[in-house]
N, C-alpha and C positions, 0 to 999 in steps of 0.2 A: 500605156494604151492597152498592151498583152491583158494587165492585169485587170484592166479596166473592163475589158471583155470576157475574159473568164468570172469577173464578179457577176458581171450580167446575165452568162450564160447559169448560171450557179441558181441566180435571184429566179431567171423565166422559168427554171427547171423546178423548181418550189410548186409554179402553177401550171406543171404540164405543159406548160410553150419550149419548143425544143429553139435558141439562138440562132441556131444556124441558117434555120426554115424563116426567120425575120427579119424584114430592115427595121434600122435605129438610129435615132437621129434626134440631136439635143433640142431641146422645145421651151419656148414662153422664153419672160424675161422676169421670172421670178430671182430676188436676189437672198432668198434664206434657202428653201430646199432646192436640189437640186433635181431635172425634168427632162425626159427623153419621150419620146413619140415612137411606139413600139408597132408595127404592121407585121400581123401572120395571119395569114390565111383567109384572106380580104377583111378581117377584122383590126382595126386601131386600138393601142391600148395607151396611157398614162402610166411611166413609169416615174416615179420618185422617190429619191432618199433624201429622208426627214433629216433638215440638221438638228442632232440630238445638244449641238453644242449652245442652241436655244432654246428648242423644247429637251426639257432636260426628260421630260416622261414622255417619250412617245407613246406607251402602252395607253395613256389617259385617253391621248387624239383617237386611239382606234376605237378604247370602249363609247367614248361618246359620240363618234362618226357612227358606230353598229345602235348604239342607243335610239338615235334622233333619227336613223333610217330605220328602224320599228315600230318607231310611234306613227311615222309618216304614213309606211305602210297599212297602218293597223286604223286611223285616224282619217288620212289624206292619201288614200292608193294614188287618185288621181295626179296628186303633186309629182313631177318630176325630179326624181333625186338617183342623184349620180353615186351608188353605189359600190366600196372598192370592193374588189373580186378578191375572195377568197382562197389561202390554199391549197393541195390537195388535200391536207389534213388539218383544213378547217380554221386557219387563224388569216387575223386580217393585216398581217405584218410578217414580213422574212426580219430574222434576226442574224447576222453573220459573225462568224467567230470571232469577229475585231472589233462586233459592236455595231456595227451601223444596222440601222433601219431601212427598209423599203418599203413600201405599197404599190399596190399595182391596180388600177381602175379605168372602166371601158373610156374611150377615148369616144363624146359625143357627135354625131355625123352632123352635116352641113349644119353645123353653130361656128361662131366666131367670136371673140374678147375684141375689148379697146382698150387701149395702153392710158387713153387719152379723151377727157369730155368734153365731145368741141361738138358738141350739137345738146341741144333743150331735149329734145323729145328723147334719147340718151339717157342725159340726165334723169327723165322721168320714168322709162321704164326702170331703171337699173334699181332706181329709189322705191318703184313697186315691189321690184324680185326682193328687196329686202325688210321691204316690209311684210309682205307676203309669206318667209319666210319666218316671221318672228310673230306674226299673227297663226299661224298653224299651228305653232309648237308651244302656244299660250298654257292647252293644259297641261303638257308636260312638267312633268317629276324635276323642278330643275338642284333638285338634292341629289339625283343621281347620276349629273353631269359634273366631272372633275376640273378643276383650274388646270388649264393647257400650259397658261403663263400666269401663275397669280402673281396678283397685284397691277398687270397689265397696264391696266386704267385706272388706277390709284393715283387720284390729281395730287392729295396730300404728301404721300411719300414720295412721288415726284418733286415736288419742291422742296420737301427737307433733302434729296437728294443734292438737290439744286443748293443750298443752305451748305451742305458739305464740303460743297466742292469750293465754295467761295474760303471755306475755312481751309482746306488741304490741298486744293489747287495749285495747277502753274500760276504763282505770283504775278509774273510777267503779263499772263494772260490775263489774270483775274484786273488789272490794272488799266490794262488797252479794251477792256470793256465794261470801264463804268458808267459809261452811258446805257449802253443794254443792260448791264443790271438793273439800274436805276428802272428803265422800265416794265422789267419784270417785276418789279417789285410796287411799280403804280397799278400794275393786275393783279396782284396777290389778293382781292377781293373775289374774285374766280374760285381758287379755292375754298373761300368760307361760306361760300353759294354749294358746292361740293361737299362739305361736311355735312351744310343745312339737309341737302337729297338726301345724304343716305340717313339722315335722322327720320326723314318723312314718308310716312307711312302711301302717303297716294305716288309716290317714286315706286311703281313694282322691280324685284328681281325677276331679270326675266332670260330666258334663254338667246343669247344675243351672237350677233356674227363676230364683232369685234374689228372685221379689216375689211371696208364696206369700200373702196376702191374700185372703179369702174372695171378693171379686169378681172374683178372675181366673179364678176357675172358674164353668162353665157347668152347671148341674143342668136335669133336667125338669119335668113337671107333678109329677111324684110326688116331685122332691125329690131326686132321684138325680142324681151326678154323671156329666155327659157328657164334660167333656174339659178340658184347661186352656187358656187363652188369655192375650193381653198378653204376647207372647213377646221385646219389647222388649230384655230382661233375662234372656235364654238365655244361659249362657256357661261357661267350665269352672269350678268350686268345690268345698268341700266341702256335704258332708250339712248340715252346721249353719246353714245360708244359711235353706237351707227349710226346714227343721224349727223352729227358734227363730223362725223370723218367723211362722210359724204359732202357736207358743206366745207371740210378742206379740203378736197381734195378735186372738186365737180366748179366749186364757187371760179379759182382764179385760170385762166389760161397757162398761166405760166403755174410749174411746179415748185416743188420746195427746192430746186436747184438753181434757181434762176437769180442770177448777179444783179440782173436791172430789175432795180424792186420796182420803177416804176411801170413794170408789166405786171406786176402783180396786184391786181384788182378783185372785187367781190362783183360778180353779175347779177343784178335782181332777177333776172329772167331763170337764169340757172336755180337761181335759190328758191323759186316760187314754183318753177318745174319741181323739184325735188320733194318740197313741200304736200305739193299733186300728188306726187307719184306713191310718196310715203302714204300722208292720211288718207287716200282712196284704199287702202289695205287694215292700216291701224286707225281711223279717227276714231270705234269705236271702244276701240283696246286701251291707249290712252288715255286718264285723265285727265281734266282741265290743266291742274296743272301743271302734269307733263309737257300739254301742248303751251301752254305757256312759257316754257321753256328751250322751243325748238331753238329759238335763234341763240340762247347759251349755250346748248350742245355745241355747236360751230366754236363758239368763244371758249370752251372747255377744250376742248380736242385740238383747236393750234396752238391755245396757250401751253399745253402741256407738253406740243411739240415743240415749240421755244423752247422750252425750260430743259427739255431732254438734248437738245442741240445744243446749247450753249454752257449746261454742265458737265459733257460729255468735249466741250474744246477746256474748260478747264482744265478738265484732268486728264488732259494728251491725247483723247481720242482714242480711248481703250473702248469703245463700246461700237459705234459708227463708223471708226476708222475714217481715213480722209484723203482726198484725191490732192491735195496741194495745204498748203500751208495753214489758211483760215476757213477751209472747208466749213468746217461744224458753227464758224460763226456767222458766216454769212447764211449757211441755213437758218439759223435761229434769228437773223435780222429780217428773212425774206418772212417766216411765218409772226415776229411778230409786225409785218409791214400789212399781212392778210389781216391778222387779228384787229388793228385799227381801223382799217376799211370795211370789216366786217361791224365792228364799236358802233363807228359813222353810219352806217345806217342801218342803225335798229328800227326806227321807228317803220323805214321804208318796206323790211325785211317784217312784223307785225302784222302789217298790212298787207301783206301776202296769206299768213296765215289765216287772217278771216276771209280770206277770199280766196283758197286756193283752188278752185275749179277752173280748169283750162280745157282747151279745143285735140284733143287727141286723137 
């Protein structure tokens, strides 16, 4: 703890905040960086250090966090973007003799996150802030945004990864789930729908959030969305990054940890919110066939989180880690339990999309 405080004192001192003069105090429930809530001098700040043992460049996340807040400014003063605070000598990261990373940025007043999407209207801002966010930065240079994580969202080498494991795997394991392979492998058409995209010219690259989960966005007292944040994960992509990760993660009540698959359902209501929320930002940004497309983004983004869960219990849970024995399989059963309920009503899910205007 000693050490842990003289880090911090070390890190505040970089930006002119003297430790002593502040309280601090661990924040959010982020499970990659790690988050304290800094108060001095009636001002709140965001403190975090970046796990570099994921983002292997932090220096990328700063230039393209200073990039994308220049355009904004220069483009969309009005837009609300959360800005990290600079050094005294001008960089937007403390680097410490042992390597770790920090950033430090203002801490927004009377906003609030949800861990959790258990209301429609929720759902629909959050799906505006991110469309909203991806519609400003249209004309952005996206050549001079760096991969934070490449390959990220690579459905392809996700499944030969998946392919791997069945060949170099726990035996044992690879054995007690040939049912779940089996039907990974009656989705394996998901992927060739993936290659088709990035062949196709009306699929744009576009500058995309990448982890579109209801806490990365910031609402107010009223509920309203203010902006997005956790910009970690800025980097070039398609549409279906965000938009599926929003329909996995907004669609079921229950999350990807939940043992009774049968709470794990697809909501038309949430999906049609989302839908609203989204094309009231992008309808005009998207092509047809993008938008044709929404309800595969959903099916692209749990399938690939199937395939990352249950090649990752293959080969012993070197990537995810696991809280008990079959951890990484029952995740990979509960998304691909969404992904069929998601299947089951496309046509329902369609049908939202030509009609996505709702009461707001």
């Amino acid at each position: 703890m000693i050490n842990q405080n003289i880090m911090q004192a070390s890190i505040l001192a970089a930006y002119g905040i003297v430790a002593d003069e502040c309280t601090i105090q661990t924040f959010g429930s982020g499970l990659i960086n790690t988050t304290w809530k800094v108060i001095h001098d009636e001002k709140s700040y965001i403190l975090q250090r970046i796990n570099h043992q994921v983002f292997k460049q932090p220096e990328v996340i700063a230039n393209n966090i200073r990039y994308v807040g220049q355009y904004l400014q220069q483009h969309s003063p009005e837009y609300f973007f959360v800005q990290p605070v600079n050094t005294l000598d001008d960089q937007g990261l403390v680097i410490t003799e042992n390597g770790e990373y920090y950033r430090l940025q203002p801490f927004v007043p009377d906003s609030r996150s949800y861990d959790v999407a258990d209301d429609e209207q929720l759902a629909f801002e959050a799906a505006q802030q991110f469309g909203r966010f991806t519609r400003l930065l249209s004309g952005i240079d996206t050549k001079k945004i760096g991969d934070s994580l490449p390959d990220f969202h690579n459905l392809t080498l996700r499944y030969q990864q998946f392919e791997d494991a069945l060949k170099n795997g726990n035996k044992a394991r690879i054995a007690e789930s040939a049912e779940m392979i089996l039907r990974i492998r009656q989705y394996a058409y998901l992927t060739d729908t993936f290659e088709a995209i990035k062949q196709n010219p009306a699929f744009k690259i576009r500058v995309m959030h990448h982890d579109t989960k209801i806490n990365n966005v910031l609402f107010d007292k009223h509920g309203k969305g203010i902006c997005v944040i956790d910009l970690d994960t800025v980097m070039p992509g398609y549409f279906i990054s965000d938009f599926g990760d929003m329909m996995r993660t907004y669609l079921s009540p229950a999350n990807e940890e939940e043992k009774d698959f049968s709470k794990v359902v697809a909501r038309p209501g949430f999906f049609k919110a989302i839908v609203s929320g989204y094309l009231s930002e992008l309808k005009d940004e998207l092509s047809p066939e993008e938008i044709h497309h929404l309800v595969y983004a959903g099916q692209f983004m749990v399938y690939m989180q199937a395939i990352r869960f249950l090649a990752d219990y293959l080969n012993n849970d070197i990537y995810y880690g696991a809280k008990y024995e079959q951890h990484n399989y029952v995740r990979a059963g509960n998304q691909l339990v969404l992904l069929d309920r998601i299947s089951e009503q496309e046509a329902t899910f369609f049908r939202a999309i030509t009609t996505p205007d709702r009461v707001v």
